[in-house]
Wavefront OBJ file of the C-alpha trace (Angstrom):
o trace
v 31.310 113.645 180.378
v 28.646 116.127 181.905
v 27.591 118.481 180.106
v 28.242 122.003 181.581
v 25.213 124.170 183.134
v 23.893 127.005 180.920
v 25.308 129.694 183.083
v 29.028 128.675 181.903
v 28.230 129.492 178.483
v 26.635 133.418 179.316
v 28.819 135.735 177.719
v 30.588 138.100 179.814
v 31.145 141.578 179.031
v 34.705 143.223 178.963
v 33.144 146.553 181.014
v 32.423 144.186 183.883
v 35.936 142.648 183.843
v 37.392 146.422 183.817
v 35.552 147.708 186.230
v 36.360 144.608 188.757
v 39.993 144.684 188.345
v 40.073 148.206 189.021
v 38.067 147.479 192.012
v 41.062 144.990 193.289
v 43.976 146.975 192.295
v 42.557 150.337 193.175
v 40.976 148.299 196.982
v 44.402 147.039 197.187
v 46.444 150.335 196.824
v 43.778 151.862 199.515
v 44.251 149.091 201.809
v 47.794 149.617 201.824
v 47.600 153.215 201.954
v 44.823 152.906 205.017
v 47.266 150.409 206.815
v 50.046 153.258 206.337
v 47.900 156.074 207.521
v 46.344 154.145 210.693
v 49.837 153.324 211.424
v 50.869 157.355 211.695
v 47.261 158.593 212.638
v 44.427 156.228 214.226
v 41.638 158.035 213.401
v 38.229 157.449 212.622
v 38.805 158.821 208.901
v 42.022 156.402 208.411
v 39.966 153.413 209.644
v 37.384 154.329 206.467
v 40.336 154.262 204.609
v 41.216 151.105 205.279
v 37.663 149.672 205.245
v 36.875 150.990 202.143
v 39.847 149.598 200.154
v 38.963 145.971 201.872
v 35.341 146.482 200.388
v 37.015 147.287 197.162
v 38.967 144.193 196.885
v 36.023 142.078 197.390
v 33.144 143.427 195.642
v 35.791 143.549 192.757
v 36.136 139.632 192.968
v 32.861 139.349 193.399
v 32.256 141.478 190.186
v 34.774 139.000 188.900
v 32.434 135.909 189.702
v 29.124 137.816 188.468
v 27.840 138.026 192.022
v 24.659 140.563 192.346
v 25.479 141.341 195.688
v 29.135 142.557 194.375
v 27.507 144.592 191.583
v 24.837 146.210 193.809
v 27.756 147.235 196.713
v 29.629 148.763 193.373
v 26.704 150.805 192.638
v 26.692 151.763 196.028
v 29.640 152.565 196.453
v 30.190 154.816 193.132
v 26.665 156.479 194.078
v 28.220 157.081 197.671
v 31.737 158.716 195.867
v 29.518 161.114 194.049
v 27.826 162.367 197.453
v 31.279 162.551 199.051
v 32.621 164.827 196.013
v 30.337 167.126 196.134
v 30.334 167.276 200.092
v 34.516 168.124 199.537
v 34.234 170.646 197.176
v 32.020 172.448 199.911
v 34.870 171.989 202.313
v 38.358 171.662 200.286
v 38.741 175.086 199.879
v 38.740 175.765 203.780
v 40.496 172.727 204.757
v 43.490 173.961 202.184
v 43.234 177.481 203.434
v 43.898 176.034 207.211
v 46.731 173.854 206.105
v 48.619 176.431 204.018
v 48.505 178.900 206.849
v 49.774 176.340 209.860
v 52.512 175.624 207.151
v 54.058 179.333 207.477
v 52.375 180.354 204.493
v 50.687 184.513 205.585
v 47.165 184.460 206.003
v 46.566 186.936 203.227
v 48.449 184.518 200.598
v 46.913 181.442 201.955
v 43.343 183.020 201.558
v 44.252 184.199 197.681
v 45.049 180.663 196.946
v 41.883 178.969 198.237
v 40.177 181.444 196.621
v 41.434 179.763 193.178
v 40.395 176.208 194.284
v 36.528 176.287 193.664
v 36.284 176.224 189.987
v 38.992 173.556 189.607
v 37.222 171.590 191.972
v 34.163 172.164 190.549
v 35.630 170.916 187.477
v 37.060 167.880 188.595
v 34.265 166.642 191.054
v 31.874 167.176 187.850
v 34.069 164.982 185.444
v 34.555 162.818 188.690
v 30.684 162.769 188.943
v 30.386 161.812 185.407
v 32.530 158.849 185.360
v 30.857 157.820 188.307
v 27.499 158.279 186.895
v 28.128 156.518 183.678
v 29.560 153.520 185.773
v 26.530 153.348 187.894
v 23.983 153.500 184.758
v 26.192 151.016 182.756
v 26.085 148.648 186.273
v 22.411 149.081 186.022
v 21.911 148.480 182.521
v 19.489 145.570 180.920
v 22.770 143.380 179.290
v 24.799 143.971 183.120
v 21.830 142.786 184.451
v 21.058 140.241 182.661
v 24.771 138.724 182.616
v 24.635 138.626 186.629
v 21.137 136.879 186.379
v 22.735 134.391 184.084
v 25.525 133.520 186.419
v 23.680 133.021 189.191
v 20.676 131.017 187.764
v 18.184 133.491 189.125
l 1 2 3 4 5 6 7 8 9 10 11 12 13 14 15 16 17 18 19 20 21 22 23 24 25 26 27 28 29 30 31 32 33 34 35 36 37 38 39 40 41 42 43 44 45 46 47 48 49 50 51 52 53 54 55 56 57 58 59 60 61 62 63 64 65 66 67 68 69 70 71 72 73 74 75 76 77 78 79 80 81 82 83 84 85 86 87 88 89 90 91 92 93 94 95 96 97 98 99 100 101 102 103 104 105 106 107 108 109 110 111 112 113 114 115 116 117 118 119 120 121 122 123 124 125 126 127 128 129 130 131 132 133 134 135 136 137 138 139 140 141 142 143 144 145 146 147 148 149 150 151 152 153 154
């Protein structure tokens, strides 16, 4: 019987595991949602939808299998969520304005309402910031590190 490589015995953390699995199941609810949307509306924006759940899905199986490259795209891709927030809660507020008034809703009532947006938003894209953050620092951390190097022999 051969004896197994090193690697196979490298403990694996349980934040790692989390965090993949929500990468597939989160990837796979966007890819079905982009398919859906490109379906009604072709547009560059849908397509990003769709591309971005796909990327999901496998840098959370690559997360799965300890791959670097999987944990680095995660990074990525959490550091890139945190630009995008704050980039929407510059333009949410307008964006709902527009749509509330094209839906019959008067001008007047349409602008009152946006004007009650920014501080939620500012609430949630901080908390959203924060999870992201911690993600991101816990993805860069020593053990995470470490536990990728392992798997990989490097």
């Amino acid at each position: 019987m051969m004896p197994l490589p090193e690697a196979a015995y490298a403990p694996r953390s349980r934040f790692v595991s989390i965090i993949a699995w929500l990468g597939i199941v989160s990837g796979c609810f966007a890819t079905l949602s982009g398919v859906l949307i490109v379906r009604e509306s072709p547009h560059l924006s849908s397509f990003g939808i769709l591309a971005g759940g796909i990327m999901a899905v496998v840098a959370g199986l690559g997360l799965r299998r300890r791959r670097n490259w999987a944990r680095l795209s995660f990074i990525a891709v959490q550091a890139l969520a945190i630009v995008q927030s704050f980039a929407r809660l510059v333009s949410q507020p307008a964006i709902i304005e527009r749509q509330l008034s094209s839906s019959g809703v008067s001008a007047a009532d349409a602008k009152a309402a946006a004007a009650t947006l920014p501080t939620m938003f500012l609430v949630m894209t901080l908390a959203f910031s924060l999870i992201n953050a911690l993600i991101i620092a816990k993805l860069c951390s020593r053990r995470v590190r470490e536990e990728f190097e392992a798997e990989t022999g490097s």
